[in-house]
Residue, then its C-alpha position, 0 to 999 in steps of 0.5 A: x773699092x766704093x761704091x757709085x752714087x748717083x740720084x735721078x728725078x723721074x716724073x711718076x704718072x700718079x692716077x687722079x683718084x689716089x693724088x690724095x692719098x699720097x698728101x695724106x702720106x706726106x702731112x702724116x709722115x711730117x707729122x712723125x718726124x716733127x713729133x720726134x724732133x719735139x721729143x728729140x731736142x732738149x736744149x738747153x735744159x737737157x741732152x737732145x736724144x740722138x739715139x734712133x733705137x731710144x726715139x723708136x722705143x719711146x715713141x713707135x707705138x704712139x705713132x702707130x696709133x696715130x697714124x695709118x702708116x705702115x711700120x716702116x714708114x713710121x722708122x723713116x719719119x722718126x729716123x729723119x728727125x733724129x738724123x736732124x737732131x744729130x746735125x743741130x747737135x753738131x752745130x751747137x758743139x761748134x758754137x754755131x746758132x740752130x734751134x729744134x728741127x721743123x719739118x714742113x717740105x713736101x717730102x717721104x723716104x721710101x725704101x725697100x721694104x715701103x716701095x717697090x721699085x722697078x725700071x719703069x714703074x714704082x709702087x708706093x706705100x700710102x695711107x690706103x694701100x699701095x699705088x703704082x706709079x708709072x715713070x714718065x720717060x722720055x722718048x730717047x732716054x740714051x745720054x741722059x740720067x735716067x738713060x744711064x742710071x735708071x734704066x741701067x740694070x747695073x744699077x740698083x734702088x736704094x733708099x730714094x725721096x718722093x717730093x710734089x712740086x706745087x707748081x706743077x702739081x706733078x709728083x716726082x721720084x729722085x731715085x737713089x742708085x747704086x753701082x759697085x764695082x765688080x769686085x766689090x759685088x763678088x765679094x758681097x756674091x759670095x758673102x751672101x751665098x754662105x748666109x742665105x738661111x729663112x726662119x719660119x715663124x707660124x702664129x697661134x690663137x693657143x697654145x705657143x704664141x709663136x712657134x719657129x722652124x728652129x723648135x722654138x716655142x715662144x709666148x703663150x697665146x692662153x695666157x694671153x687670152x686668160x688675162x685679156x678676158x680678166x681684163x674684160x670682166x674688171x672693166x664690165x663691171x666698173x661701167x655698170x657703176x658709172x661713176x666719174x671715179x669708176x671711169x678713172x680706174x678704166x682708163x688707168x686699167x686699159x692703160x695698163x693692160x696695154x703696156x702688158x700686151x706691148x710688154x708680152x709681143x717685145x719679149x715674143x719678137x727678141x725670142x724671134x729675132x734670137x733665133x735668127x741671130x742664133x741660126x745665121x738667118x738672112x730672113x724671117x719669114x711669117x704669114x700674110x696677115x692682110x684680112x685676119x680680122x675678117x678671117x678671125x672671130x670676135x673673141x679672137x680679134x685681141x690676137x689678131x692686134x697681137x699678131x700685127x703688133x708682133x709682125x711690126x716689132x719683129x720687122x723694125x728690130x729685124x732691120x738693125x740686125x740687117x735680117x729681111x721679114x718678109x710675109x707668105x700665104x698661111x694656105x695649107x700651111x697647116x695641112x702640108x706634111x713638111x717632110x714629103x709635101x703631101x697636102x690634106x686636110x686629115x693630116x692635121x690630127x687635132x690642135x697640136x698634132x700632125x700625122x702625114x696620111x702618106x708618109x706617117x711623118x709625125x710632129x707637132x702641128x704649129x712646128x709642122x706650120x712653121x717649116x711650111x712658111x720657112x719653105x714658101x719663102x725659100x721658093x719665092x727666094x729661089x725663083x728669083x734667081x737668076x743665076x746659071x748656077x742657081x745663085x746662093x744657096x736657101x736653106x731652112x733654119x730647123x731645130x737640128x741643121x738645116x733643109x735646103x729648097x730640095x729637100x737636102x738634110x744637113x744636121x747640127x754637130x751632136x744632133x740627131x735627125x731632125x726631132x720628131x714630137x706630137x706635144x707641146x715642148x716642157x722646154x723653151x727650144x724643142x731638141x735642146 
């Protein structure tokens, strides 16, 4: 069976105020993908990188940094290249001319996970913020494409381009739709419905860098803080000598401080991602980290980088194993007793210790925390469904089966109930 392509270009109604903000989107999002085709093409002195993975590992985090772009937006720019990379390759094997791809049409590829898509409004990743977009419609859609692919609920949102038109000084979405046949969607119902399973990820200023809802207890955020601060003194007192030689060694140090930390949040993110792989999960779920710099101290702002830089490794790695990342509200994630739901601020003992007041549940905190996070997606995930039957079934990913949004236990083969513990682990997977 396949699948009904069709593309629809419907005028946005953008707000004044942020026209701007989505041309510094566009001049930023070129600016990834040019930089990558310059990396990308080496010919005729070398092979040209066609390798998305290759070009995303040597060049993610150096765009990050010099742009204001979110991570997947950041993928898209450099995936665009490489896409072009690919086709000037192809050509040169046919022996027709081509050079390096240039990139300078007014053009960004949203999908998904940067834009939010509805049937008469869109939500756009930018810059500064996200902005929404209300479709310009016509007065009788019936008979037209946006009549009978837009606004058709048969249809669904792909991967869609926002392009401007000078002329006009207008904005539009060619949107991306798709429609598969009834069979085809049955199948991939049912192909879904076995496999709809939330890792809870809960993240740590001490102790475990990360701690997941399958016991895993990743990093170590102490150590991590031990060494930054090392880093700290050694460069304090070179500035007090302040000579040029002195200023040379704090720019190789922080040069090499920096590849330590990326080296420390990619080990993090493949122990993530290897548990979800693990445990058949379709979803990761970690908390909202909007506003932690505020929320978080001066000696601790480290962590706060950490934990943005960590969210964005899992999510771009995530993607190539098709797993969703998706953020929740850390609220009372801490306080809430993941067995019964009773929510108190005496719960939390102390640092790595939980005892419910109301049914005496006793574990670990930050694996406590990390069931609590998994539960708030499965909600969200269950209250958009729509189907009589429930849909699919949510589950979480625990250490020794799986809790379903009721509160079903459903054990591992060989395992006991779901492991209690008061301590942090002497072993790397809590159970195990």
């Amino acid at each position: 069976m396949k699948d009904v392509i069709r593309t629809v270009k419907v005028k946005l109604d953008v707000p004044d105020e942020r026209c701007d903000d989505l041309h510094q989107t566009k001049e930023q999002f070129l600016h990834c993908a040019n930089t990558t085709a310059a990396w990308a093409w080496r010919h005729p002195d070398n092979h040209c990188v066609t390798s998305k993975q290759q070009a995303e590992t040597a060049l993610y985090e150096r765009l990050r940094d010099e742009t204001a772009l979110t991570a997947n937006l950041v993928q898209k720019g450099i995936r665009r290249a490489i896409e072009a990379t690919k086709s000037g390759v192809a050509r040169l094997k046919k022996g027709e001319p081509t050079s390096q791809p240039q990139f300078d049409a007014w053009s960004v590829v949203y999908d998904k996970r940067s834009a939010t898509f509805h049937r008469d409004h869109v939500s756009l990743s930018t810059v500064n913020g996200r902005v929404e977009c209300e479709y310009v419609l016509p007065d009788d859609p019936a008979e037209t494409p946006i009549g009978e692919y837009l606004l058709n609920e048969d249809y669904e949102f792909r991967m869609s381009t926002l392009q401007y038109d000078r002329s006009t000084e207008a904005f539009y979405l060619h949107a991306r739709m798709r429609r598969t046949t009834d069979e085809h969607e049955q199948s991939t119902v049912s192909s879904e419905a076995k496999h709809r399973t939330v890792l809870g990820v809960d993240l740590n200023v001490d102790g475990s860098l990360a701690v997941t809802s399958t016991g895993a207890f990743i990093g170590n955020a102490d150590e991590m803080t031990h060494r930054r601060r090392e880093f700290e003194k050694t460069r304090g007192s070179m500035q007090q000598t302040g000579t040029r030689s002195a200023h040379l060694s704090i720019q190789s140090m922080d040069d090499r401080e920096h590849r330590w930390a990326q080296d420390e949040l990619h080990q993090a993110s493949n122990r993530i991602l290897e548990e979800a792989r693990n445990h058949g999960c379709t979803h990761i779920a970690l908390e909202n980290l909007t506003g932690i710099r505020d929320r978080m101290g001066g000696a601790k702002r480290f962590h706060a980088w950490a934990f943005r830089r960590l969210f964005e490794y899992v999510e771009y790695k995530a993607e190539m194993d098709g797993i969703e990342v998706e953020q929740v509200s850390p609220a009372y994630t801490s306080q809430r007793c993941s067995s019964c739901g009773f929510t108190h601020e005496t719960n939390r003992r102390s640092k790595h210790r939980f005892v419910c007041q109301k049914c005496e549940y006793e574990l670990n905190a930050d694996y406590n925390a990390s069931k609590n996070i998994a539960r708030k997606l499965l909600n969200r995930l269950r209250s958009g469904q729509t189907s009589p039957s429930g849909g699919a079934p949510c589950q979480c990913a625990l250490k020794s089966g799986t809790l379903n949004l009721n509160g079903g236990f459903t054990a591992t083969v060989n395992s006991t109930t779901e492991g209690e513990s008061t301590d942090k682990p002497t072993t790397p997977v809590v159970g195990h």
